[in-house]
Backbone as a chain_set.jsonl record, in Angstrom:
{"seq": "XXXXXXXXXXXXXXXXXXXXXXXXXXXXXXXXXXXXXXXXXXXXXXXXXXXXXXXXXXXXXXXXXXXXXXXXXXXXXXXXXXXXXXXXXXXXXXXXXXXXXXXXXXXXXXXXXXXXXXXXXXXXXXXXXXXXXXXXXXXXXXXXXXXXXXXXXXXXXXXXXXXXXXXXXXXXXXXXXXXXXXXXXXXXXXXXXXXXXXXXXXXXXXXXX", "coords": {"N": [[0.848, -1.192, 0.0], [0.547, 2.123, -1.079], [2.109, 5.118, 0.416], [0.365, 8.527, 0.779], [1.245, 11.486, -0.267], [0.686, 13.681, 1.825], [0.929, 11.988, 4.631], [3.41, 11.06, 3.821], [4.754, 13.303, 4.485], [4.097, 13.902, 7.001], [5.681, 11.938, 8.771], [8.035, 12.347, 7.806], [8.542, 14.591, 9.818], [7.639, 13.602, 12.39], [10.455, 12.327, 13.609], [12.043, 15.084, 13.451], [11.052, 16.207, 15.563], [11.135, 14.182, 17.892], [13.705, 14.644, 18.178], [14.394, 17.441, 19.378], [12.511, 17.192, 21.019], [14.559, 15.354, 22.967], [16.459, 17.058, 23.227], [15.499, 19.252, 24.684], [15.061, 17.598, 27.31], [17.406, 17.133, 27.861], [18.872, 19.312, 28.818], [16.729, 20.896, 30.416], [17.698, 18.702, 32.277], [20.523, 19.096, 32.903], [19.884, 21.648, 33.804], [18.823, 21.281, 36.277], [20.292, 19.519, 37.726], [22.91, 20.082, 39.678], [26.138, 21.633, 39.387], [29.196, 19.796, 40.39], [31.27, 21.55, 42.037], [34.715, 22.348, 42.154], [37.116, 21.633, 44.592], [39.079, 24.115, 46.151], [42.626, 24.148, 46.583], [43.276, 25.269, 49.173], [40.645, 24.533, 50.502], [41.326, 21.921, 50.589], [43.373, 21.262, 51.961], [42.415, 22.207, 54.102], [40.902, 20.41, 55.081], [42.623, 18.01, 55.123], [44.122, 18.795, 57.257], [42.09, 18.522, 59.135], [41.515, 15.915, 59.217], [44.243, 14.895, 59.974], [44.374, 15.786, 62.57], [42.4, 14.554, 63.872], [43.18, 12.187, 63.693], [45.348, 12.695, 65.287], [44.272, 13.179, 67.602], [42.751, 10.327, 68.613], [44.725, 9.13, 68.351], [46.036, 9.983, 70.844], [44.701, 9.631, 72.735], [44.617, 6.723, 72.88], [46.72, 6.516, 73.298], [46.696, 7.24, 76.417], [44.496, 5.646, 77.263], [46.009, 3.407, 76.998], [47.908, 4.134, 79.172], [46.814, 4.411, 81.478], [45.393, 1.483, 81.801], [47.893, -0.019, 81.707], [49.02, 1.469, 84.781], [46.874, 0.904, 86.383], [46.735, -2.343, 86.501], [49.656, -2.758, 87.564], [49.606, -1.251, 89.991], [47.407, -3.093, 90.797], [48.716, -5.436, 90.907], [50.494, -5.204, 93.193], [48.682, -4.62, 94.949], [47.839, -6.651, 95.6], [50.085, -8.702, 96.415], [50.852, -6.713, 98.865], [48.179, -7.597, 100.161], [48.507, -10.34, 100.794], [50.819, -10.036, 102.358], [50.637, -8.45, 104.776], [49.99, -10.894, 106.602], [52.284, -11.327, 107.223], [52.741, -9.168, 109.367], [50.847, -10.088, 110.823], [51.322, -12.607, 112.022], [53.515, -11.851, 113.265], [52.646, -10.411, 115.654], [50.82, -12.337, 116.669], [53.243, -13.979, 117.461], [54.764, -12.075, 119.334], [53.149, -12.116, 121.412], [52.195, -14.568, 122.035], [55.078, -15.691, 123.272], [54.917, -13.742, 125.308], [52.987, -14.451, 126.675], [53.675, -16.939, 127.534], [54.156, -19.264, 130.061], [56.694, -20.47, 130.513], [58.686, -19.397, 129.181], [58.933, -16.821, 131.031], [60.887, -16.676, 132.939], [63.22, -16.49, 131.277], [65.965, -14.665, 130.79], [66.537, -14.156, 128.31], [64.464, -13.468, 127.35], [63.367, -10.979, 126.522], [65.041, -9.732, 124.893], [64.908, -11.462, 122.756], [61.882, -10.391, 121.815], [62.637, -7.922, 121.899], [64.151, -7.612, 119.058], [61.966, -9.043, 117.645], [60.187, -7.464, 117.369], [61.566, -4.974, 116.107], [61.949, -5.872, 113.607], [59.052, -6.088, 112.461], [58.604, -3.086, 113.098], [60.358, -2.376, 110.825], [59.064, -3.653, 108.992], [56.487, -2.363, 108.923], [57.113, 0.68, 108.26], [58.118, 0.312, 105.666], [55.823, -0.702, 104.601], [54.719, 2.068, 104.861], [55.76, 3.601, 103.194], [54.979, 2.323, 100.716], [52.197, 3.528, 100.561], [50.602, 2.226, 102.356], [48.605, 1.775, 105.258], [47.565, 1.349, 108.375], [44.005, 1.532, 110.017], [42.903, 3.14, 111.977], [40.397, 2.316, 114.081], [39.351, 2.078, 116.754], [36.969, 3.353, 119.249], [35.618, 4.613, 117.605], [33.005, 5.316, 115.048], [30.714, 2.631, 113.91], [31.453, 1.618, 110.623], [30.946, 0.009, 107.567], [31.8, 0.209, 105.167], [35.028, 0.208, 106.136], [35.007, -1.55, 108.168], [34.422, -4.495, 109.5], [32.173, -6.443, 111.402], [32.421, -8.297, 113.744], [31.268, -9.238, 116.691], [28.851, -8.321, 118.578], [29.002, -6.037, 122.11], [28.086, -5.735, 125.147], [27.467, -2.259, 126.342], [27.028, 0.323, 128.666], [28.052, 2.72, 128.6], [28.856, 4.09, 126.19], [27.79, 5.009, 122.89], [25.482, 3.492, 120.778], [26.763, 0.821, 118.089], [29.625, 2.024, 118.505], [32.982, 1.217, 118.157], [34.082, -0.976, 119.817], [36.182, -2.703, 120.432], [39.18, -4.423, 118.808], [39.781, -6.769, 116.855], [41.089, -7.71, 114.881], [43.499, -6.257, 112.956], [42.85, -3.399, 110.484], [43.798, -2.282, 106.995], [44.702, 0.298, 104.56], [45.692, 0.78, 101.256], [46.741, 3.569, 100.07], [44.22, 4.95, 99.056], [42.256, 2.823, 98.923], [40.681, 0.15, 100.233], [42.55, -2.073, 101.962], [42.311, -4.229, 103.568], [39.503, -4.86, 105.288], [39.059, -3.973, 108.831], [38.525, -5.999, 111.585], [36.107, -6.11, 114.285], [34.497, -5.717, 117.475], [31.404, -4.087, 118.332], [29.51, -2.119, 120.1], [25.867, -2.891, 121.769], [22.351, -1.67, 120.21], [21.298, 0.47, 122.612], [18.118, -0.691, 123.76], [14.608, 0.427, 122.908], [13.195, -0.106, 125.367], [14.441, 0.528, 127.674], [16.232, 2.552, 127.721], [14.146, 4.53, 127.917], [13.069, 4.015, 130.056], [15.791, 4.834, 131.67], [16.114, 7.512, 131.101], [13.255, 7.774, 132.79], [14.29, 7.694, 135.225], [16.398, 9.594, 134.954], [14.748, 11.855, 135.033], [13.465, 11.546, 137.783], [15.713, 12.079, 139.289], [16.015, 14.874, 139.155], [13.905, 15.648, 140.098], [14.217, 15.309, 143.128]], "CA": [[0.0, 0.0, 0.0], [1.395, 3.207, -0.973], [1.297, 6.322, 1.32], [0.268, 9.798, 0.275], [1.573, 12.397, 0.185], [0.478, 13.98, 3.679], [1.493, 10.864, 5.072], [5.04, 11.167, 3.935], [5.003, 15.023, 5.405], [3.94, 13.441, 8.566], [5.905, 10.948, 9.234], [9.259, 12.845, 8.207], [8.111, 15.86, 10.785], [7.889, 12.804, 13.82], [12.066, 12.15, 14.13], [12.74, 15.866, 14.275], [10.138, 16.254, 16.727], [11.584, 13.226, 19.114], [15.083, 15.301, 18.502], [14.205, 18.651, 19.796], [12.095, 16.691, 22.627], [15.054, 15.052, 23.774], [17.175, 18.51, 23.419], [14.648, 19.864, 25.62], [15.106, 16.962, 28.219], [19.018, 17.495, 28.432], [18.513, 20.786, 28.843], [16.248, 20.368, 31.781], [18.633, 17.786, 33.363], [21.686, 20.089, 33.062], [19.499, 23.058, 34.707], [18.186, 20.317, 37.575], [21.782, 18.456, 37.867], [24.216, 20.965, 40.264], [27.877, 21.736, 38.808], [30.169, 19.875, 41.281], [32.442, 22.868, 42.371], [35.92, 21.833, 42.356], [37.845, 22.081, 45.26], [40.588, 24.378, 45.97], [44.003, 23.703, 47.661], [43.382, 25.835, 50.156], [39.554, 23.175, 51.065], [41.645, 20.461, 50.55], [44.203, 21.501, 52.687], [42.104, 22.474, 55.794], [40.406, 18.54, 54.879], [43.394, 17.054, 55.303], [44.763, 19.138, 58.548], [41.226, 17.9, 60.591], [41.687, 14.418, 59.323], [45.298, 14.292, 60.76], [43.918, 16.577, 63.989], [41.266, 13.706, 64.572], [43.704, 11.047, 63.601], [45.944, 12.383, 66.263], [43.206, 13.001, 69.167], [42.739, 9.561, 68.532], [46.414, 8.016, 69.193], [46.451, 10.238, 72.155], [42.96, 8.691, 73.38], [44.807, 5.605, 72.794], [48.037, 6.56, 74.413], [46.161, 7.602, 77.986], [43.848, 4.547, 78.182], [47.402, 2.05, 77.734], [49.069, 4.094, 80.536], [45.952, 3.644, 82.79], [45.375, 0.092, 82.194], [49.1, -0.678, 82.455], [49.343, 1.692, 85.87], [45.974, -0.404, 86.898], [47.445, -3.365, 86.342], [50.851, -2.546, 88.218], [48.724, -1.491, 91.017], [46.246, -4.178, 91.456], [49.331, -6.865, 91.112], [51.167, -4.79, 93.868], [47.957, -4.807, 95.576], [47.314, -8.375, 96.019], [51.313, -8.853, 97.107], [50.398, -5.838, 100.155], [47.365, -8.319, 101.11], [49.608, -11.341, 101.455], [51.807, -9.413, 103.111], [50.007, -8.873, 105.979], [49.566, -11.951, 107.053], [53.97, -11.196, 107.97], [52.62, -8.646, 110.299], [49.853, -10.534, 111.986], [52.049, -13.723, 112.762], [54.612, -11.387, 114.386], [51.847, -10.259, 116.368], [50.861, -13.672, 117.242], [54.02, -14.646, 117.741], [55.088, -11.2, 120.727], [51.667, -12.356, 122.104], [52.634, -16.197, 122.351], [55.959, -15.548, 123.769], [54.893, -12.732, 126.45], [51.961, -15.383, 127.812], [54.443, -18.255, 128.042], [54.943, -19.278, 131.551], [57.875, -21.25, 131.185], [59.948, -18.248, 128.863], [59.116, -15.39, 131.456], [62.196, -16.144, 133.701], [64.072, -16.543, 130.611], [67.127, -13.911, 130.879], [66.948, -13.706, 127.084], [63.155, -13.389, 126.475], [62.998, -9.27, 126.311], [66.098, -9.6, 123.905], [63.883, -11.894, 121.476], [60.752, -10.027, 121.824], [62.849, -6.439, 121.081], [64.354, -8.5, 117.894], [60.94, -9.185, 116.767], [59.492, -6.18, 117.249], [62.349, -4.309, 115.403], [61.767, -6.411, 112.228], [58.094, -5.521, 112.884], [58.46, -1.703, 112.808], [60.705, -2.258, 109.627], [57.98, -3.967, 107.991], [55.753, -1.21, 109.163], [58.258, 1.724, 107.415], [58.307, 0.001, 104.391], [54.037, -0.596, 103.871], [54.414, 2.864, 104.634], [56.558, 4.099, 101.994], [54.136, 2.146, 99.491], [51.109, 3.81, 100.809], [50.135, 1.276, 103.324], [48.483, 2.87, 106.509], [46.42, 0.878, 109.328], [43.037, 1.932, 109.851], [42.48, 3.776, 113.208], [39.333, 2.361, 114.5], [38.877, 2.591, 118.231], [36.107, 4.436, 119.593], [35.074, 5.217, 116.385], [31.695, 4.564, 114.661], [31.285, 1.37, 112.671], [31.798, 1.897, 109.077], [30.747, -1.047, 106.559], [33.166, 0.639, 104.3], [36.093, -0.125, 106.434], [34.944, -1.752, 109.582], [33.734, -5.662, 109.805], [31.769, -6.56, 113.314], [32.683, -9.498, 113.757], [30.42, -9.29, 117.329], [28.246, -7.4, 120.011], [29.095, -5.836, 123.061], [27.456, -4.577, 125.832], [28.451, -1.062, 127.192], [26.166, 1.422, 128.894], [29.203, 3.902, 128.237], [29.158, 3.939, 124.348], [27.126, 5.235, 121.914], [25.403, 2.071, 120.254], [27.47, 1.09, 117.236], [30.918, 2.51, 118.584], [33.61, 0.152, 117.858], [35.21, -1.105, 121.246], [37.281, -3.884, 120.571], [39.444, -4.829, 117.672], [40.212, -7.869, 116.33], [41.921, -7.725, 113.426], [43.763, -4.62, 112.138], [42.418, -2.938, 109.047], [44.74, -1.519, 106.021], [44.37, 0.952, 103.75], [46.719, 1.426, 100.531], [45.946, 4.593, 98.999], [43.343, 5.223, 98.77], [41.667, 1.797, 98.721], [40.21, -0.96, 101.315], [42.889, -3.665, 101.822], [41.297, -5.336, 104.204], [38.641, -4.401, 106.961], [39.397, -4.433, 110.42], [37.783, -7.146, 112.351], [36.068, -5.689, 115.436], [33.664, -5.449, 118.215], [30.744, -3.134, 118.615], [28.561, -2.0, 120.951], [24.564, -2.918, 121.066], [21.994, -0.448, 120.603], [20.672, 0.074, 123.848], [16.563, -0.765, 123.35], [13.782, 1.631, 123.628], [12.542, 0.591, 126.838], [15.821, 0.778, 128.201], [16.411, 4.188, 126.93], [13.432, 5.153, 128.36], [13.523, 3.689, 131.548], [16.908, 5.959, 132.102], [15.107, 9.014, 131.43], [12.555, 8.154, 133.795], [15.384, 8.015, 136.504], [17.031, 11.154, 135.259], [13.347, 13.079, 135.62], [13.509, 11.571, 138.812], [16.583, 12.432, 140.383], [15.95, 16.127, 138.972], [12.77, 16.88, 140.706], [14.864, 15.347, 144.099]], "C": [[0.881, 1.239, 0.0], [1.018, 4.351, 0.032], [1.379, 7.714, 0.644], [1.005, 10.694, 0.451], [1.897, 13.734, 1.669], [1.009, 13.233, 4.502], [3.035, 10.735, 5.298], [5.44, 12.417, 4.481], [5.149, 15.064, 6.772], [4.978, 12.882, 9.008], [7.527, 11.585, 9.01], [9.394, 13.699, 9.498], [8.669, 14.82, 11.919], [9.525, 13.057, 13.818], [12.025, 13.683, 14.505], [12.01, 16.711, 14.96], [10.614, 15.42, 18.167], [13.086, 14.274, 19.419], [15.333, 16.751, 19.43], [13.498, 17.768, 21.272], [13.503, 16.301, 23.38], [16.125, 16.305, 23.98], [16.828, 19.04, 24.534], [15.121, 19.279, 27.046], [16.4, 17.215, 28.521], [19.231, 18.715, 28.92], [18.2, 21.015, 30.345], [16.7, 19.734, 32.664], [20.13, 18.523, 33.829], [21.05, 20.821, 33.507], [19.332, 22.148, 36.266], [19.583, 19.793, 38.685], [22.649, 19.649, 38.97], [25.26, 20.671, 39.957], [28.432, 21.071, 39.652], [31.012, 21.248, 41.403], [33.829, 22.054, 42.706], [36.82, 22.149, 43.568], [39.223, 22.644, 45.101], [41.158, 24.142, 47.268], [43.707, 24.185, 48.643], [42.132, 24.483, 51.101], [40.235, 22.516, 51.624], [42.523, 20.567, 51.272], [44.209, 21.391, 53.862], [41.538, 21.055, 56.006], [41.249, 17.949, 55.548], [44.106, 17.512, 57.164], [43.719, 18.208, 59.252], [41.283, 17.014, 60.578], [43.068, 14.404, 60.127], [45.189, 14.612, 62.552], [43.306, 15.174, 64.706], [42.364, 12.472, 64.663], [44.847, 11.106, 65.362], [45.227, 12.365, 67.478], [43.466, 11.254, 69.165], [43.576, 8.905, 69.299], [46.772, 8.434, 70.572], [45.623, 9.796, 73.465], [43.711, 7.433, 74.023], [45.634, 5.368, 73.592], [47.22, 6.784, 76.074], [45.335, 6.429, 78.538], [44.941, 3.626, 78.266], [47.718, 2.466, 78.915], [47.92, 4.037, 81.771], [45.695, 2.079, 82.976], [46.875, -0.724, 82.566], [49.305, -0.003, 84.727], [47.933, 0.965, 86.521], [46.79, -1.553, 87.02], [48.416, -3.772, 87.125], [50.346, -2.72, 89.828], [48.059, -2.423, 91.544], [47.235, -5.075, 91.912], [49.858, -6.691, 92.458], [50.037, -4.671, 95.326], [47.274, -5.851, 96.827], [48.424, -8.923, 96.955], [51.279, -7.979, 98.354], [49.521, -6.795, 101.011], [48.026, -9.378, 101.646], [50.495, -11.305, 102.599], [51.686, -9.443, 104.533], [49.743, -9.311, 107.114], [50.936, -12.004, 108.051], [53.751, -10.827, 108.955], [51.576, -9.059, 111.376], [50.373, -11.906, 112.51], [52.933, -13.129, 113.538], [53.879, -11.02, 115.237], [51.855, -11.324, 117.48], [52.203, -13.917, 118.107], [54.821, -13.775, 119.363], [54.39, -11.802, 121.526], [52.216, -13.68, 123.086], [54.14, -15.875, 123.471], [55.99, -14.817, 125.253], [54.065, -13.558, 127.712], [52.705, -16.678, 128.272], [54.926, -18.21, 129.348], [56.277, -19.789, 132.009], [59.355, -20.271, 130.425], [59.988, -16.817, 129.664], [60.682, -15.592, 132.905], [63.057, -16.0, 132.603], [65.095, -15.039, 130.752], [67.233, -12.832, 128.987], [65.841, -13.386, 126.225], [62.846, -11.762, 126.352], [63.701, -8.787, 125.033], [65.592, -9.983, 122.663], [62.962, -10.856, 120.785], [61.355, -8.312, 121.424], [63.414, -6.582, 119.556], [63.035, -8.484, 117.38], [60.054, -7.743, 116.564], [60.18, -4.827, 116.349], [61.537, -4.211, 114.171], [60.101, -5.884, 112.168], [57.783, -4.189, 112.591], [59.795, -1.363, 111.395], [60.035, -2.547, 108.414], [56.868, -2.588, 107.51], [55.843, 0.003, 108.055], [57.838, 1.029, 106.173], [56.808, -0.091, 103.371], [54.068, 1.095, 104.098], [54.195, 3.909, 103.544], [55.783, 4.035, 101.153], [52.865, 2.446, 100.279], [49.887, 2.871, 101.567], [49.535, 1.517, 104.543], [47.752, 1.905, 107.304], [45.911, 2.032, 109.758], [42.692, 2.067, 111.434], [40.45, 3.806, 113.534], [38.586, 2.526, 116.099], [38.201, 3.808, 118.578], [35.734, 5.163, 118.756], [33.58, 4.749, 116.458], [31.517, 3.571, 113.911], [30.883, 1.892, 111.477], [31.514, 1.225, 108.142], [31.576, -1.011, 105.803], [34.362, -0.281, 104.777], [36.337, -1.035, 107.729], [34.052, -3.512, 109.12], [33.487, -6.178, 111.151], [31.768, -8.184, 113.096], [31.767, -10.4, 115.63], [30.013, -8.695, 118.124], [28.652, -7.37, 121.506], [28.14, -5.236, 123.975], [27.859, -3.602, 126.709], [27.641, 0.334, 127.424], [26.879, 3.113, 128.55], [29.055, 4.431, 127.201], [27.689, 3.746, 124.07], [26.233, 3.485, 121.246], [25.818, 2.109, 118.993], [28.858, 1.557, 117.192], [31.886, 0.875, 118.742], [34.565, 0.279, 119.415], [36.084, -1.906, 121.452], [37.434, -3.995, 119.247], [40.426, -5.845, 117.614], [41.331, -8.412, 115.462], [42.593, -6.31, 113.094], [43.232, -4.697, 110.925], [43.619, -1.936, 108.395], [44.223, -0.644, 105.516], [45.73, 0.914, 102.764], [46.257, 2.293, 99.721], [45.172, 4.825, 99.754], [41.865, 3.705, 98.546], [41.711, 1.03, 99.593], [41.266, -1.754, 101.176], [42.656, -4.614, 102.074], [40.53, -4.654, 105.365], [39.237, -4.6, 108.19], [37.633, -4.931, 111.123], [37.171, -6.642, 113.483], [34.461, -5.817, 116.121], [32.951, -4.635, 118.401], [29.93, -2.885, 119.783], [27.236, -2.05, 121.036], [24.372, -1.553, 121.057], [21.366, -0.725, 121.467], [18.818, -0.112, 123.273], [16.135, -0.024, 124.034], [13.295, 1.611, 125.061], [14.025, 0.732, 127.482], [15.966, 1.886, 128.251], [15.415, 4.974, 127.838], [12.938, 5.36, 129.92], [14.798, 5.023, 132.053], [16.197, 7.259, 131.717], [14.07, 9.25, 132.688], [13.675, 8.498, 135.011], [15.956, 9.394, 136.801], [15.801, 11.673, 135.444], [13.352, 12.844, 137.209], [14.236, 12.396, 139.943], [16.585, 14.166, 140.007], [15.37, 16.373, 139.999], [13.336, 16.112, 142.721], [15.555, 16.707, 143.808]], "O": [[1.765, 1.437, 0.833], [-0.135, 4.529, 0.425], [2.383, 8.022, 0.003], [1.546, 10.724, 1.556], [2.864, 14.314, 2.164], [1.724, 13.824, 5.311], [3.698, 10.469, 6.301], [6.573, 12.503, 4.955], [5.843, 15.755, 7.518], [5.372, 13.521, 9.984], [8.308, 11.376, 9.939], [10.367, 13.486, 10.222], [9.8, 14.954, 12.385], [9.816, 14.224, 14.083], [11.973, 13.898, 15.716], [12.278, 17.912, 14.988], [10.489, 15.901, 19.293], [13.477, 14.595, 20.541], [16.369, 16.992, 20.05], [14.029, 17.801, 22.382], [13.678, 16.899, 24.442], [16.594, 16.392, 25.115], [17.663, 19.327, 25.391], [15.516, 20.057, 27.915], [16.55, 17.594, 29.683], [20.213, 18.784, 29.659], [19.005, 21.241, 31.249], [16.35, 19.931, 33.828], [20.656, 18.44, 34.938], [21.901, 21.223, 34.302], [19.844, 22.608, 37.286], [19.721, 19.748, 39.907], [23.28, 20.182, 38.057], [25.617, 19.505, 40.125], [28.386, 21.935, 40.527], [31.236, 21.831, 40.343], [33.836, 21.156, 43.548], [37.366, 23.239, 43.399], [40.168, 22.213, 44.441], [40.705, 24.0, 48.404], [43.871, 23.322, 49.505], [42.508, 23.742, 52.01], [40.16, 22.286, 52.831], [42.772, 19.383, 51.498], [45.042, 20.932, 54.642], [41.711, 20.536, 57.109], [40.903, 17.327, 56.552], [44.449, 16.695, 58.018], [44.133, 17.242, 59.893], [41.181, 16.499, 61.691], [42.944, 13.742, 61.158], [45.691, 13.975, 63.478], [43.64, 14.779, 65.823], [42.389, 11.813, 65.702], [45.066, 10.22, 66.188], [45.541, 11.575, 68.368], [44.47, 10.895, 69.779], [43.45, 8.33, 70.38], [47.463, 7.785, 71.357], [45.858, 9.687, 74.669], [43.603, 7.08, 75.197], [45.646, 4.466, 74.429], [47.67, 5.934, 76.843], [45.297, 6.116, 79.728], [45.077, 2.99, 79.311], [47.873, 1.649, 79.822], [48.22, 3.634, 82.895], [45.769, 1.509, 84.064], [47.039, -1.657, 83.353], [49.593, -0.743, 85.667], [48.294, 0.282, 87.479], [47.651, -1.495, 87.897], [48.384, -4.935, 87.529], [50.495, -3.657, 90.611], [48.094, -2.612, 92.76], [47.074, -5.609, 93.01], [49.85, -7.71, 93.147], [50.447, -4.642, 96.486], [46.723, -5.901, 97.927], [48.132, -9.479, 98.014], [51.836, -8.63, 99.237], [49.761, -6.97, 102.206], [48.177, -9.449, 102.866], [50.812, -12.136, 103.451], [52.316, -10.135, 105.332], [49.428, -8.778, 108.178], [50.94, -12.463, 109.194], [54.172, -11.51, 109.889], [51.446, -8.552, 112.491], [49.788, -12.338, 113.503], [53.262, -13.735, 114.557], [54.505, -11.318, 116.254], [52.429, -11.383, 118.568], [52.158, -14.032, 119.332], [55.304, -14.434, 120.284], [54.969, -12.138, 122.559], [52.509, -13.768, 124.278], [53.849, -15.91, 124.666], [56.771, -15.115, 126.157], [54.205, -13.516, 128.934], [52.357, -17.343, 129.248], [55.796, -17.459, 129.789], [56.85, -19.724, 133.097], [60.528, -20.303, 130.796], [60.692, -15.87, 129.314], [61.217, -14.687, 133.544], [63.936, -15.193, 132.909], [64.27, -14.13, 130.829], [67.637, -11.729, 128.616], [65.863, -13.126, 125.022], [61.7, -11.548, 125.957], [63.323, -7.883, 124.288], [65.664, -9.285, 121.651], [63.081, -10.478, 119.619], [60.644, -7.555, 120.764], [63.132, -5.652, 118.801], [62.964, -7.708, 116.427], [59.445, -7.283, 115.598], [59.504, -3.867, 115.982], [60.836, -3.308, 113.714], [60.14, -4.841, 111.515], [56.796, -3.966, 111.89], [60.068, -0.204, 111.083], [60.179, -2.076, 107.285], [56.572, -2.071, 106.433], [54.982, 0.269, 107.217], [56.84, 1.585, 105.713], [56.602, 0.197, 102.192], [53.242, 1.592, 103.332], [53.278, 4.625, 103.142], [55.477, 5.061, 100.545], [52.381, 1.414, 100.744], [48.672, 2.857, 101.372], [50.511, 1.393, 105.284], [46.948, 1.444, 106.493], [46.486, 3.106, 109.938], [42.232, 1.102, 112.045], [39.599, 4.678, 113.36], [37.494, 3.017, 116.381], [38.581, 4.957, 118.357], [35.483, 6.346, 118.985], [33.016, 4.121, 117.354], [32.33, 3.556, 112.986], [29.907, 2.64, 111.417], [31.903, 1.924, 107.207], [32.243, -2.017, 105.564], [34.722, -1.272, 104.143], [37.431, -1.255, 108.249], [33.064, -3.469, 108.387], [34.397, -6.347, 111.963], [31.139, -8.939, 112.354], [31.665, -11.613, 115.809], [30.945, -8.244, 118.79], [28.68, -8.416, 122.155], [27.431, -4.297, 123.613], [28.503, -3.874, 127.722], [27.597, 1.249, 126.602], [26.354, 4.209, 128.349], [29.155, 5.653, 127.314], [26.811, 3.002, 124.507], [26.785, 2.42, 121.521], [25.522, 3.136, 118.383], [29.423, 1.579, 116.098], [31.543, -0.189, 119.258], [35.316, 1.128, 119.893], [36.763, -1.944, 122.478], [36.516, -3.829, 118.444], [41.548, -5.864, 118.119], [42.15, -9.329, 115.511], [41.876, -5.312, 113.029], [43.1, -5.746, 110.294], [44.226, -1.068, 109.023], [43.051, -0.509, 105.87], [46.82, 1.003, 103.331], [45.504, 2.032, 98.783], [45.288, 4.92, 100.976], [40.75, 3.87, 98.052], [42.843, 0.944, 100.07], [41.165, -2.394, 100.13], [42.649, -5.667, 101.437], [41.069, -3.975, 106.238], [39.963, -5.574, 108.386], [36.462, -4.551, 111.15], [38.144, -6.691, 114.236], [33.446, -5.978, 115.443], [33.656, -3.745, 118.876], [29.779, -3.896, 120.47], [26.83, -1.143, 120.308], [25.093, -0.618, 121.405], [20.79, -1.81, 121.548], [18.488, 0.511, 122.264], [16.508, 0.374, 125.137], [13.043, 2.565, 125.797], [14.18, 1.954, 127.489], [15.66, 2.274, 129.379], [15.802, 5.967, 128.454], [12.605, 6.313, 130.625], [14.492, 5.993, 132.748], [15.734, 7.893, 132.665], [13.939, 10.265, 133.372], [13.734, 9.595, 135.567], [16.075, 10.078, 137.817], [15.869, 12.166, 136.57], [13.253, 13.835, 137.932], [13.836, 13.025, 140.923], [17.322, 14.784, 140.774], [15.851, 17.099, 140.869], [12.622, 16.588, 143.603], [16.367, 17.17, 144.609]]}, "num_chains": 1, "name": "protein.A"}
């Protein structure tokens, strides 16, 4: 079938109709699209300083938590060797104790000579937990503490506060700044309310005498 004339007018027209459409569309995509902007040296410059800025915060982050977990570390081990330790100064204890109650070394001639011997070594030990931040824990006639104080059992003492520590058992450490071990000790009850109250009546009494 042949086509007419009109037909062939038409049909050339379509292509440069699609061509100008898609002109149009590039057009439109280049106005829509944003230019990258190229950076200059100077951008790229201050880029690269904050990356090395951050890079170094970083290593110095890195550097401060090693030297705490190594000085942790140092500490705790030095810690544990202090608690052991201890144990040096509470057998010499024992051991003045034992020696002073013995009935058959108190004529001894040579038992004061021992017992200032042990007690030397004793207050050299002492000196030396000092040095490393070693301190016993001054509890007498204090208040009990949970922190630093273990009751190990009840007293009774109309004298004392209830809760004041009146006997001690055990010495308590400190190194530093840190618990080494509790001190072992005795407290006082609390007196009970009627108790309490009872003694008031007495003192009203002996007033209005």
């Amino acid at each position: 079938m042949q086509m007419t004339k009109s037909e062939k007018k038409e049909q050339e027209k379509m292509p440069s109709k699609d061509v100008s459409e898609n002109k149009n569309k590039e057009e439109n995509e280049k106005k829509i699209t944003p230019i990258k902007k190229e950076e200059t040296l100077e951008e790229k410059l201050k880029i690269a300083q904050e990356k090395l800025l951050r890079t170094m915060a970083e290593m110095e982050n890195q550097r401060r938590r090693f030297e705490k977990e190594k000085k942790e570390a140092f500490e705790f081990g030095g810690f544990n060797f202090a608690g052991e330790s201890l144990l040096l100064l509470d057998n010499i204890d024992r051991a003045i104790v034992s020696f002073k109650s013995d009935e058959t070394l108190k004529n001894n001639k040579d038992l004061n000579k021992i017992i200032d011997g042990i007690e030397i070594v004793k207050k050299d030990l002492i000196s030396i937990f000092k040095k490393n931040g070693i301190e016993a824990i001054e509890c007498m006639d204090k208040k009990f503490d949970p922190n630093f104080h273990q009751a190990m059992l009840e007293l009774e003492d109309s004298t004392k506060e209830g809760g004041t520590i009146v006997q001690e058992i055990q010495k308590g450490y400190m190194m530093k700044e840190r618990l080494l071990r509790p001190s072992l000790v005795g407290v006082t009850k609390k007196r009970e309310e009627k108790a309490a109250k009872d003694e008031r009546k007495n003192e009203k009494k002996e007033e209005k005498k």
